[in-house]
PQR file of N, CA, C, O and H, with PARSE charges and radii, in Angstrom:
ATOM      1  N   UNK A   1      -4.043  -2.665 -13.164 -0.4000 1.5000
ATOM      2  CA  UNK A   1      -4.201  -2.478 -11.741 -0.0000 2.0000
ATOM      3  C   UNK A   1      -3.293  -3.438 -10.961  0.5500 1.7000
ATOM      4  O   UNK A   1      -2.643  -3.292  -9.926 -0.5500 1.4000
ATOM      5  N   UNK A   2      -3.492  -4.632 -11.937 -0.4000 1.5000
ATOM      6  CA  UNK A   2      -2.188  -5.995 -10.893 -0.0000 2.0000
ATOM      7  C   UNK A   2      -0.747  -4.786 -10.853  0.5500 1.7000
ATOM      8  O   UNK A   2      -0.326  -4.342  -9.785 -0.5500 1.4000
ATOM      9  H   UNK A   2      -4.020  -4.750 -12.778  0.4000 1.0000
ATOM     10  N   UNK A   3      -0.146  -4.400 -12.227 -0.4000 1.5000
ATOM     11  CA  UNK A   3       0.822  -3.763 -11.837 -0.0000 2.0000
ATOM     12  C   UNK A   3       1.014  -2.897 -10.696  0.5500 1.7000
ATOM     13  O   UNK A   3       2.015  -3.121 -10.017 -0.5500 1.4000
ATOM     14  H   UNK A   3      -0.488  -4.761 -13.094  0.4000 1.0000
ATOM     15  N   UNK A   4       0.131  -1.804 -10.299 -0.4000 1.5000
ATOM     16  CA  UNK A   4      -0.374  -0.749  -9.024 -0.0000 2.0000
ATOM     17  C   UNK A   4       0.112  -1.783  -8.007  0.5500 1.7000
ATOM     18  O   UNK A   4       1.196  -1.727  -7.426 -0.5500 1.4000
ATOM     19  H   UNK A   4      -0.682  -1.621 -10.851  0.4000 1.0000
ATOM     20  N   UNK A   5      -0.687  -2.604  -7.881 -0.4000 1.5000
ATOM     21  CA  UNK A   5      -0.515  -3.378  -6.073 -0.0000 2.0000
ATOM     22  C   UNK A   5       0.710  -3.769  -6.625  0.5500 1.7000
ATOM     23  O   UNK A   5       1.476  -3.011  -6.030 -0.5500 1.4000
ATOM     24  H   UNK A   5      -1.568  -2.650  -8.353  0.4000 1.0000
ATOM     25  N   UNK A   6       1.406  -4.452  -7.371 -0.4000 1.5000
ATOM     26  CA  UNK A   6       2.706  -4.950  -7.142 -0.0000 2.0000
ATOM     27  C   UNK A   6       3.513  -3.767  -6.705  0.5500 1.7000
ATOM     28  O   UNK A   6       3.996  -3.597  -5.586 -0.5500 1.4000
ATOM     29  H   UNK A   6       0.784  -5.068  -7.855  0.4000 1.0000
ATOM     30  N   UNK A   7       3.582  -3.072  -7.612 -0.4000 1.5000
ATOM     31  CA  UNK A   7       4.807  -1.827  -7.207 -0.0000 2.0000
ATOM     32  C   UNK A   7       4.750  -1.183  -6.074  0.5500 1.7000
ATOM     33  O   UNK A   7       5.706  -0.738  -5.439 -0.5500 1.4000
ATOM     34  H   UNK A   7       3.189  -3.209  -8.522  0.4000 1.0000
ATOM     35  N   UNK A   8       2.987  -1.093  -5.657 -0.4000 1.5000
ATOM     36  CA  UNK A   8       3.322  -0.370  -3.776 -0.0000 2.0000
ATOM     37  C   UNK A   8       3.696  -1.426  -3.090  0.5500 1.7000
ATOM     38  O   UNK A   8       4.618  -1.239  -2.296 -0.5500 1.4000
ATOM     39  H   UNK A   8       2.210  -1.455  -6.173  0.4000 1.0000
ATOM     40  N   UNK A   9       3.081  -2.874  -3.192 -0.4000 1.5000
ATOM     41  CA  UNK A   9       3.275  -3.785  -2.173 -0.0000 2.0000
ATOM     42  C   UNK A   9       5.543  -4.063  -2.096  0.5500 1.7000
ATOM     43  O   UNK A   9       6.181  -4.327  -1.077 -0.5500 1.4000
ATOM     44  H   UNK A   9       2.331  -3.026  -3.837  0.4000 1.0000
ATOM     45  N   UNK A  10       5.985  -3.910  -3.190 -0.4000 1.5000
ATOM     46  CA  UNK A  10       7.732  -3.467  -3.765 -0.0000 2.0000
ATOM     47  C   UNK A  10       7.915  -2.776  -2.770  0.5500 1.7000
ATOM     48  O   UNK A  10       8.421  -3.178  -1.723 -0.5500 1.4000
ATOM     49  H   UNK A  10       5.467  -3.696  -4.018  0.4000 1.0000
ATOM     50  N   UNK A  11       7.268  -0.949  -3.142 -0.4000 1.5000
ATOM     51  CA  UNK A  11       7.296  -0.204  -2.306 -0.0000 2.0000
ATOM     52  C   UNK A  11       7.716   0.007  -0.820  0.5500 1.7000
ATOM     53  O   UNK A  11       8.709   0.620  -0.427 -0.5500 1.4000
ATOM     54  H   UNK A  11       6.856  -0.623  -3.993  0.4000 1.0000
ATOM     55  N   UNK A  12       6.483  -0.811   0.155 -0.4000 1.5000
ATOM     56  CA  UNK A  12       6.399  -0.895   0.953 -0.0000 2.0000
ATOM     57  C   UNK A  12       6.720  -2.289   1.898  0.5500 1.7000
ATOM     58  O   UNK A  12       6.212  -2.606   2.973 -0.5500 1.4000
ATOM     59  H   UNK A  12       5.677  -1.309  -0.164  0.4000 1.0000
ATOM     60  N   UNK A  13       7.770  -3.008   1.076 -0.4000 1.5000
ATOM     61  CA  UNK A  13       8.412  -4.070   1.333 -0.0000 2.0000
ATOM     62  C   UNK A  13       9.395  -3.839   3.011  0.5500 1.7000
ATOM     63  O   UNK A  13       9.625  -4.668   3.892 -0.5500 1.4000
ATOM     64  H   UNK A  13       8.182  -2.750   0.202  0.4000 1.0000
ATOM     65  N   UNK A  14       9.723  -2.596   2.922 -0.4000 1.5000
ATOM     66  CA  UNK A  14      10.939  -2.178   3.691 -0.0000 2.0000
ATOM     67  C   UNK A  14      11.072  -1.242   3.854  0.5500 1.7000
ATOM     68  O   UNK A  14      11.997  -0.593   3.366 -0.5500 1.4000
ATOM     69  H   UNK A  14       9.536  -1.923   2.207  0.4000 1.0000
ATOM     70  N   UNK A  15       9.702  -0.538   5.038 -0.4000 1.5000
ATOM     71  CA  UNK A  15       9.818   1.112   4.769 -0.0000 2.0000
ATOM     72  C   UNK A  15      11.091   1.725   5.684  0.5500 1.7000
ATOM     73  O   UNK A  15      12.003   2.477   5.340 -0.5500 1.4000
ATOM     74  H   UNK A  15       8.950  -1.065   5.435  0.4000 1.0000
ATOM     75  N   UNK A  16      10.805   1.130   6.933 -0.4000 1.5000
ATOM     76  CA  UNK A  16      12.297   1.572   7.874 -0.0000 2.0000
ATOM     77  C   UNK A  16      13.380   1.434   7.465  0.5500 1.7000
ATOM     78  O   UNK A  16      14.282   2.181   7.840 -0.5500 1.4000
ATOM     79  H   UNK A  16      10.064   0.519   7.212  0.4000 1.0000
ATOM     80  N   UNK A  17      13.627   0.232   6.400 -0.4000 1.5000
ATOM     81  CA  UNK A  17      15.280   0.681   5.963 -0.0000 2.0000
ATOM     82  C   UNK A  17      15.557   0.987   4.735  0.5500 1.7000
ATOM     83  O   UNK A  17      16.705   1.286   4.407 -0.5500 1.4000
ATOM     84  H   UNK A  17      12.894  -0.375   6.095  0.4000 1.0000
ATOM     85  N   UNK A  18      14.490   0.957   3.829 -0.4000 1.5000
ATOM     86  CA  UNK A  18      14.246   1.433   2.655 -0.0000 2.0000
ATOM     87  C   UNK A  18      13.611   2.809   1.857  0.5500 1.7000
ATOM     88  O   UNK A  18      13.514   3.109   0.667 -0.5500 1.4000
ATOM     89  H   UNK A  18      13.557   0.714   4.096  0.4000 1.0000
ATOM     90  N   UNK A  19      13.215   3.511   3.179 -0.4000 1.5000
ATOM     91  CA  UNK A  19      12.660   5.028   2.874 -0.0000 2.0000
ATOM     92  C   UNK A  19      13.345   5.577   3.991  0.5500 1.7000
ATOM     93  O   UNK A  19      13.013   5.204   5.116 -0.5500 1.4000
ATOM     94  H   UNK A  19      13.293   3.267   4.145  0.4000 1.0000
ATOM     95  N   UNK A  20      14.336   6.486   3.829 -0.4000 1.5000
ATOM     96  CA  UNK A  20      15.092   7.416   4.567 -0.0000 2.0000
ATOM     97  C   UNK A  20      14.136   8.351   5.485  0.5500 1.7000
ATOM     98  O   UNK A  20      14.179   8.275   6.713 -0.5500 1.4000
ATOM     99  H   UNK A  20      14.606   6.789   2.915  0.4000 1.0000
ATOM    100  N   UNK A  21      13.504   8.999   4.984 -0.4000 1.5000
ATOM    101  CA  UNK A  21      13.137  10.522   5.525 -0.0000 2.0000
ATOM    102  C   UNK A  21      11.687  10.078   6.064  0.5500 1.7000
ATOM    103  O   UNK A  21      10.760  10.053   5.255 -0.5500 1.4000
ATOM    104  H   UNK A  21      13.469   9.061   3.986  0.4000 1.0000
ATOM    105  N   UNK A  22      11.417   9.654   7.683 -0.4000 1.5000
ATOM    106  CA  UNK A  22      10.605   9.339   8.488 -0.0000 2.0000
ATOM    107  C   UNK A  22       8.937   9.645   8.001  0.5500 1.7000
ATOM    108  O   UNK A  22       8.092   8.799   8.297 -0.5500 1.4000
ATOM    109  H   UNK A  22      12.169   9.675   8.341  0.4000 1.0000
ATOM    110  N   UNK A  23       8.524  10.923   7.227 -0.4000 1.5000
ATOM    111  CA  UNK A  23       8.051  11.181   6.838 -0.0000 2.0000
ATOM    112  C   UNK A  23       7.214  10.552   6.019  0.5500 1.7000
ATOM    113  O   UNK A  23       6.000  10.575   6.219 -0.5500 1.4000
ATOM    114  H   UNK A  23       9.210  11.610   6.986  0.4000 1.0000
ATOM    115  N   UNK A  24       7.933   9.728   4.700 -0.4000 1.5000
ATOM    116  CA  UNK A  24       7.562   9.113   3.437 -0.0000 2.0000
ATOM    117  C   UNK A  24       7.205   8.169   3.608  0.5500 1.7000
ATOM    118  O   UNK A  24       6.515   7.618   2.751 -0.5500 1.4000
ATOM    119  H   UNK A  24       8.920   9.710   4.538  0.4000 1.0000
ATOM    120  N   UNK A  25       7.587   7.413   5.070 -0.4000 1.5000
ATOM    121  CA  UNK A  25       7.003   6.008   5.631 -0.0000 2.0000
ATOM    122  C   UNK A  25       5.401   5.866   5.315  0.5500 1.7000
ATOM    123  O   UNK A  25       5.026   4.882   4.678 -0.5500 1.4000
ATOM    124  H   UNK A  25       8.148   7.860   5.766  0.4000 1.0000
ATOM    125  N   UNK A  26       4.466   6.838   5.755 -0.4000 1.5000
ATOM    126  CA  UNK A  26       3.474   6.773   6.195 -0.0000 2.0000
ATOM    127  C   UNK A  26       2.536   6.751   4.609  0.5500 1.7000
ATOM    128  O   UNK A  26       2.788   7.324   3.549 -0.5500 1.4000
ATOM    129  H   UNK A  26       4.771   7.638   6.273  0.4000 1.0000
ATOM    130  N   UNK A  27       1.416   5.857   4.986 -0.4000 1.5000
ATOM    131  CA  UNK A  27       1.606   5.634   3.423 -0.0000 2.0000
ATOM    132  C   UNK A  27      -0.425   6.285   3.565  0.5500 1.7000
ATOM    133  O   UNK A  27      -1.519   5.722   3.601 -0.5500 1.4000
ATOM    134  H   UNK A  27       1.212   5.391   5.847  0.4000 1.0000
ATOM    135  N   UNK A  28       0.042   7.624   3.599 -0.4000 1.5000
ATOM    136  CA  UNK A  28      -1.890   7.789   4.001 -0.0000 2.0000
ATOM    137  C   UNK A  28      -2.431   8.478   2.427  0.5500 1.7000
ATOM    138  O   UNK A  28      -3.638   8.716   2.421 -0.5500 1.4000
ATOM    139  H   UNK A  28       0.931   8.082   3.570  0.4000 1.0000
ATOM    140  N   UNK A  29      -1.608   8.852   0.980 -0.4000 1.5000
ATOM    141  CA  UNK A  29      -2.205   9.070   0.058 -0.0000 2.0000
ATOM    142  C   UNK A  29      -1.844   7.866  -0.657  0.5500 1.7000
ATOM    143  O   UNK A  29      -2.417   7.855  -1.746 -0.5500 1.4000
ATOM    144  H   UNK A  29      -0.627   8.658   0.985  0.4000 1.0000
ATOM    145  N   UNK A  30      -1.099   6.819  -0.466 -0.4000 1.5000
ATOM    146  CA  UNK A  30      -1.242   5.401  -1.026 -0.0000 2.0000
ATOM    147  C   UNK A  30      -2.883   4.496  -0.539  0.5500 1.7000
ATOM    148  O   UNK A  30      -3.478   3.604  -1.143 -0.5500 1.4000
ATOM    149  H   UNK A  30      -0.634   6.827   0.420  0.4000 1.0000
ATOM    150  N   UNK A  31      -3.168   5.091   0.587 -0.4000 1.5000
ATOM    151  CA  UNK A  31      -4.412   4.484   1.210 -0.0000 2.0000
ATOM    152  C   UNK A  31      -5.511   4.819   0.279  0.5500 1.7000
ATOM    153  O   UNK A  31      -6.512   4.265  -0.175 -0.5500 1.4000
ATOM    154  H   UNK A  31      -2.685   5.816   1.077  0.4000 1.0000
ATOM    155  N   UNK A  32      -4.779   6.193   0.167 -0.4000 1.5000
ATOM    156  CA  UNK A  32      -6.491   7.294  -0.519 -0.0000 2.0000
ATOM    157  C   UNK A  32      -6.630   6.525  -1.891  0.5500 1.7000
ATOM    158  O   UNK A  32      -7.659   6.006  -2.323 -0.5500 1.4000
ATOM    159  H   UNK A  32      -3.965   6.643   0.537  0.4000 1.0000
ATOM    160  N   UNK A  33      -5.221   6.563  -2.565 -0.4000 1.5000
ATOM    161  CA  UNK A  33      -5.093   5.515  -4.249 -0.0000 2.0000
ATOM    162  C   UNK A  33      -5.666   4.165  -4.361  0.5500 1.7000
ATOM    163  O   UNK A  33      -6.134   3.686  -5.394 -0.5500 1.4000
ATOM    164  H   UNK A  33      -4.386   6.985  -2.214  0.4000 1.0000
ATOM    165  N   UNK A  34      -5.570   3.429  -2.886 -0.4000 1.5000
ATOM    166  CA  UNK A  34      -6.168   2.174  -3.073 -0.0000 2.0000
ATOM    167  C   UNK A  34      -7.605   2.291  -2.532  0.5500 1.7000
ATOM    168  O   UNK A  34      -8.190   1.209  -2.567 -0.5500 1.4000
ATOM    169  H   UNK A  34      -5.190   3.818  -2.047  0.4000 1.0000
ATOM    170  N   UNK A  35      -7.906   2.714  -2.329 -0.4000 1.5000
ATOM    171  CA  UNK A  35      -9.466   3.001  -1.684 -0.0000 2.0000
ATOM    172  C   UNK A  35      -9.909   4.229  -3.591  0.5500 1.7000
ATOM    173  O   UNK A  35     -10.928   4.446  -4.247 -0.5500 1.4000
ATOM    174  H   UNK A  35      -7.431   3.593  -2.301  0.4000 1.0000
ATOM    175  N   UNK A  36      -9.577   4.323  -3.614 -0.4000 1.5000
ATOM    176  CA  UNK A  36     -10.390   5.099  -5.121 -0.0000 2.0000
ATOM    177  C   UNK A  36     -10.246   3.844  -6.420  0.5500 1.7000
ATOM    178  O   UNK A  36     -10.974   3.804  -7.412 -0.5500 1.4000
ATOM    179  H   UNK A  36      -8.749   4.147  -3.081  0.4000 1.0000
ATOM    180  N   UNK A  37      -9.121   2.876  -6.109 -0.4000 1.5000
ATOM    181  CA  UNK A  37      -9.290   1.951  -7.137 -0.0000 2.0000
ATOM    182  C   UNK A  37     -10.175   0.884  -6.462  0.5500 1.7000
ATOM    183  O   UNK A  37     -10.943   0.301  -7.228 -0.5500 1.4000
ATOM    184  H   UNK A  37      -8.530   2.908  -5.303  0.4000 1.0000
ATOM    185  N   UNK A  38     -10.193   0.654  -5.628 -0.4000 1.5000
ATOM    186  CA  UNK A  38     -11.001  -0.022  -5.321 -0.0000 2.0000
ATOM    187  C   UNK A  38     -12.277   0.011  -5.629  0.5500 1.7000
ATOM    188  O   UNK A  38     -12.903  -0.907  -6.158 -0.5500 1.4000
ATOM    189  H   UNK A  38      -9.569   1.128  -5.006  0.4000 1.0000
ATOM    190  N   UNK A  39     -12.915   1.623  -5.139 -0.4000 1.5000
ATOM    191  CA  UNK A  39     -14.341   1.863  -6.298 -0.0000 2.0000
ATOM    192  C   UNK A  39     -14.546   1.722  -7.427  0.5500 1.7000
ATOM    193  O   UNK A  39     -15.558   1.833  -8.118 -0.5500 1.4000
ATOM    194  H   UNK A  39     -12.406   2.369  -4.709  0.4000 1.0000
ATOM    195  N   UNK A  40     -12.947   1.315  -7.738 -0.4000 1.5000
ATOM    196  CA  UNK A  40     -13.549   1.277  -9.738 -0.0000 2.0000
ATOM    197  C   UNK A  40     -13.340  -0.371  -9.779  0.5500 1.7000
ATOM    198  O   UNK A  40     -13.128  -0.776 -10.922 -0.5500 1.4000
ATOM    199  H   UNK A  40     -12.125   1.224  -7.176  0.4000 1.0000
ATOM    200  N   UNK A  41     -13.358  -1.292  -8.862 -0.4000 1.5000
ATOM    201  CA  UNK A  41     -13.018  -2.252  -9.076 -0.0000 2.0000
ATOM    202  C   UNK A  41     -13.860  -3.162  -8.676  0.5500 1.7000
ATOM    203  O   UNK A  41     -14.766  -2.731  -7.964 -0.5500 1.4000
ATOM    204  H   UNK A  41     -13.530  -0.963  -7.933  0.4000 1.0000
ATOM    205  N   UNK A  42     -13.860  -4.855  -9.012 -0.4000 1.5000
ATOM    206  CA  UNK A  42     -14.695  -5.722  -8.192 -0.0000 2.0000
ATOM    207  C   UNK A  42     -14.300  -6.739  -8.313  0.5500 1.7000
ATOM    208  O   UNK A  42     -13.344  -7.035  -9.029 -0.5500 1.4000
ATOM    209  H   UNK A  42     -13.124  -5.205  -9.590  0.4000 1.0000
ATOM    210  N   UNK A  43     -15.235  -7.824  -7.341 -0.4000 1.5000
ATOM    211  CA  UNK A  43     -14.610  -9.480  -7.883 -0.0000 2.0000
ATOM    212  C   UNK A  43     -13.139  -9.349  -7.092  0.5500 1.7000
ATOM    213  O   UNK A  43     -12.709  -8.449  -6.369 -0.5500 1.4000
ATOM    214  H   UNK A  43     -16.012  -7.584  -6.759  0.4000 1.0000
ATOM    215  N   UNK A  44     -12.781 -10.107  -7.352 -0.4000 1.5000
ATOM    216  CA  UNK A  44     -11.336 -10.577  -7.073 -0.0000 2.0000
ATOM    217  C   UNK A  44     -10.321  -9.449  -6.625  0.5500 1.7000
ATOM    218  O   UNK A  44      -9.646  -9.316  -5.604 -0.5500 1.4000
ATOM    219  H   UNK A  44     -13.129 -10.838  -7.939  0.4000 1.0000
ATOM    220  N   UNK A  45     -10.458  -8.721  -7.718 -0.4000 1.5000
ATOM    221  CA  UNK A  45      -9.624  -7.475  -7.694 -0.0000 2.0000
ATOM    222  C   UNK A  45     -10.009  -6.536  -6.629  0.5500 1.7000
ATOM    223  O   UNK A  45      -9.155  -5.694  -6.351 -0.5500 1.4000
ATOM    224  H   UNK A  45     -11.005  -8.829  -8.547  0.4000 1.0000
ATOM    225  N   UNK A  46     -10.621  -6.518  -6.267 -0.4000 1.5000
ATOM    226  CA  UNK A  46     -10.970  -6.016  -4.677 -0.0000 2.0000
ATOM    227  C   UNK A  46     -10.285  -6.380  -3.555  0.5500 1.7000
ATOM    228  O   UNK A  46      -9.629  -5.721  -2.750 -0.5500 1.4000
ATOM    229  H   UNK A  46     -11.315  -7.202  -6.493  0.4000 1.0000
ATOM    230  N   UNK A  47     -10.614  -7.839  -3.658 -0.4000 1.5000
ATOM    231  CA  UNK A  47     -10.017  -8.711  -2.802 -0.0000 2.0000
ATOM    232  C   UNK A  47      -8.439  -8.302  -2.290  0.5500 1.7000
ATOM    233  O   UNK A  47      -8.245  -8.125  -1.087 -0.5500 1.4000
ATOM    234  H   UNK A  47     -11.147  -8.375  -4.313  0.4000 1.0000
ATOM    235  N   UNK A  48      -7.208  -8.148  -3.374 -0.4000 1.5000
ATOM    236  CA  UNK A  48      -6.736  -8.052  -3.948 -0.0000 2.0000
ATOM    237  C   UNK A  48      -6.039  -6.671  -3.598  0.5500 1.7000
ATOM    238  O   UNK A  48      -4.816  -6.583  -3.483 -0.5500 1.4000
ATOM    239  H   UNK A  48      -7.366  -8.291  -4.351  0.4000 1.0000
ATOM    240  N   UNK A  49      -6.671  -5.888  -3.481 -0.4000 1.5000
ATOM    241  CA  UNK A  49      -6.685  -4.430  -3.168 -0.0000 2.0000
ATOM    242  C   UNK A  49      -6.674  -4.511  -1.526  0.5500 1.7000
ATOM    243  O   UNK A  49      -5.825  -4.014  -0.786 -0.5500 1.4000
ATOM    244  H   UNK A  49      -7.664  -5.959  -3.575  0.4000 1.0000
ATOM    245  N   UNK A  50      -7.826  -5.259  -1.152 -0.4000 1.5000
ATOM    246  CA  UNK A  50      -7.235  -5.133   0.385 -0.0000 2.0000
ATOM    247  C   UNK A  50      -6.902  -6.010   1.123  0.5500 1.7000
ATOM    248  O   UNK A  50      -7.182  -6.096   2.318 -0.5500 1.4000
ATOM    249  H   UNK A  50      -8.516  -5.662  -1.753  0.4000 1.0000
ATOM    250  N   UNK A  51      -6.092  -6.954   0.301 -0.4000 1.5000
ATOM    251  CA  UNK A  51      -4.394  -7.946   0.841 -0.0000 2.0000
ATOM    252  C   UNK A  51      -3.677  -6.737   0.740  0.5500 1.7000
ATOM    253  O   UNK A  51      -2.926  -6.363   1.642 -0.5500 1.4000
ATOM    254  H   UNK A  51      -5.864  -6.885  -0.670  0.4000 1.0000
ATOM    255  N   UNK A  52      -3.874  -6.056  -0.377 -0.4000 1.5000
ATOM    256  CA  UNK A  52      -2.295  -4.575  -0.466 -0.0000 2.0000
ATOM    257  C   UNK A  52      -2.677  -3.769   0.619  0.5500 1.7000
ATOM    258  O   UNK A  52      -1.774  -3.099   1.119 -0.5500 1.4000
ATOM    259  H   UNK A  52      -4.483  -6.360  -1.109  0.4000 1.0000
ATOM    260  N   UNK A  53      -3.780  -3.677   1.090 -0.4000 1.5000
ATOM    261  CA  UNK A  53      -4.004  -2.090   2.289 -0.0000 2.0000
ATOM    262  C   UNK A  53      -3.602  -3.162   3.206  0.5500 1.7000
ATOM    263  O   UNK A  53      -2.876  -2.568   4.004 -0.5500 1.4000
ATOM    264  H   UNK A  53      -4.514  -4.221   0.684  0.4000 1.0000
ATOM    265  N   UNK A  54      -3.649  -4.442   3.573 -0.4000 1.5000
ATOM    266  CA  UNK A  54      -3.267  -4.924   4.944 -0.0000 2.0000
ATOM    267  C   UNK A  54      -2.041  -5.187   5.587  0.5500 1.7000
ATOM    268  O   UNK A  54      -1.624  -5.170   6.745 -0.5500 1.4000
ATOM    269  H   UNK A  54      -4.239  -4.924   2.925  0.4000 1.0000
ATOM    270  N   UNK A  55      -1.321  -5.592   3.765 -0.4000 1.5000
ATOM    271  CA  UNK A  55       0.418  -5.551   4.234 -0.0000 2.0000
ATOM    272  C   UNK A  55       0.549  -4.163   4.350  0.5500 1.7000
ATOM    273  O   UNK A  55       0.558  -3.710   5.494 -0.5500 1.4000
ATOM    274  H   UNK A  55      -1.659  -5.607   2.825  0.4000 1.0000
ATOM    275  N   UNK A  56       0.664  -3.318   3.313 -0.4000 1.5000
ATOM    276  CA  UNK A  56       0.778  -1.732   3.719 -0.0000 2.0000
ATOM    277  C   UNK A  56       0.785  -1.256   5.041  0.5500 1.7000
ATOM    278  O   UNK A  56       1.701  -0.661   5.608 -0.5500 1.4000
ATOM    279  H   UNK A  56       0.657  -3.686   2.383  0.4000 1.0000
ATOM    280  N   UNK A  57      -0.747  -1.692   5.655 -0.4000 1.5000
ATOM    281  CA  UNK A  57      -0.787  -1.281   6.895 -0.0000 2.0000
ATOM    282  C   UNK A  57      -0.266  -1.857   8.339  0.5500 1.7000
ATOM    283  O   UNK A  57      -0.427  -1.469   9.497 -0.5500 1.4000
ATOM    284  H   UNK A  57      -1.492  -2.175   5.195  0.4000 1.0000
ATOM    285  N   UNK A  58       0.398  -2.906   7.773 -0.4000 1.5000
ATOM    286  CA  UNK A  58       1.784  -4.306   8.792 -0.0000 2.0000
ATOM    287  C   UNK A  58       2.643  -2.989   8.734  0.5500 1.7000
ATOM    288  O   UNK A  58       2.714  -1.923   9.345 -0.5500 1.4000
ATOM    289  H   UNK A  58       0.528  -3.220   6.833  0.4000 1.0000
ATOM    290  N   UNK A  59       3.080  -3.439   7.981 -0.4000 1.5000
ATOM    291  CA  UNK A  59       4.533  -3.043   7.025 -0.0000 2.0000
ATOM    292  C   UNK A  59       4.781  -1.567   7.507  0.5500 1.7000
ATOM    293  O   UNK A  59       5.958  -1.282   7.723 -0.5500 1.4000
ATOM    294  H   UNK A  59       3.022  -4.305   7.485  0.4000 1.0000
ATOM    295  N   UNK A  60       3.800  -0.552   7.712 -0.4000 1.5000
ATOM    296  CA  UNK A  60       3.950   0.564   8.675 -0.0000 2.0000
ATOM    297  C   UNK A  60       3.313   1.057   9.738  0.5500 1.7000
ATOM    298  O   UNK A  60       3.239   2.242  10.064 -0.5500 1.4000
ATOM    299  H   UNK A  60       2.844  -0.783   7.537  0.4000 1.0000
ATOM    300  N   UNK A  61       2.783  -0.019  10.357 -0.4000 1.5000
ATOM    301  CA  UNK A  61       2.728   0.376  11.063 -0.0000 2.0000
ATOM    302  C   UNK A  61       3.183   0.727  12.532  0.5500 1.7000
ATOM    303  O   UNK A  61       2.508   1.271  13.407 -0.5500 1.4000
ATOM    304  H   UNK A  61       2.844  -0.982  10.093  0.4000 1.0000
ATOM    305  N   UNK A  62       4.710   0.211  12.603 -0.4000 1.5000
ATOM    306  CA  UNK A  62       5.678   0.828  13.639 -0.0000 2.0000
ATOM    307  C   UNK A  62       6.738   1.880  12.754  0.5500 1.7000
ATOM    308  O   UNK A  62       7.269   2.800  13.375 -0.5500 1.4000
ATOM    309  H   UNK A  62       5.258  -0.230  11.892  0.4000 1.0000
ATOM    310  N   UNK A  63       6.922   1.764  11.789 -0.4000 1.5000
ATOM    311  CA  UNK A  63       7.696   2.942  10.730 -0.0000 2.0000
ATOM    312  C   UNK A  63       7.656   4.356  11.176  0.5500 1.7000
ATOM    313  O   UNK A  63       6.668   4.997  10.819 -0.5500 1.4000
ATOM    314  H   UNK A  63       6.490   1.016  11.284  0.4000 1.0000
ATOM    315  N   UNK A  64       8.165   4.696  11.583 -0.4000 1.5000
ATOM    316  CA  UNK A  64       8.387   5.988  12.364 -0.0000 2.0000
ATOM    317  C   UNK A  64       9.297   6.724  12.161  0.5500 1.7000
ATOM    318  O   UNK A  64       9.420   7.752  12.827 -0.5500 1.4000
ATOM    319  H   UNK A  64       8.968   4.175  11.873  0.4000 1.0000
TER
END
């Protein structure tokens, strides 16, 4: 699961100049992925899960 948050938090490092097509910015079935691991998760790793939904949700939320 550490791998998961690393690679979206990668991901979503640089959506405006790093995802072309305005579209792909928006990260609302990455939300749905971290909110379903999250139910399988606890302790720390929760925690963990929503440091990743909060940059995610920085990180686009002017991405347009």
């Amino acid at each position: 699961m550490k791998e998961i948050l690393a690679i979206l938090h990668s991901a979503f490092a640089c959506p405006s100049r790093c995802i072309a097509a305005p579209d792909n910015r928006q990260p609302n079935v990455t939300m749905l992925l971290l909110e379903h691991l999250r139910t399988r998760s606890s302790g720390q790793m929760q925690a963990e899960i929503d440091q990743t939904k909060d940059f995610i949700s920085l990180q686009t939320k002017d991405a347009k």
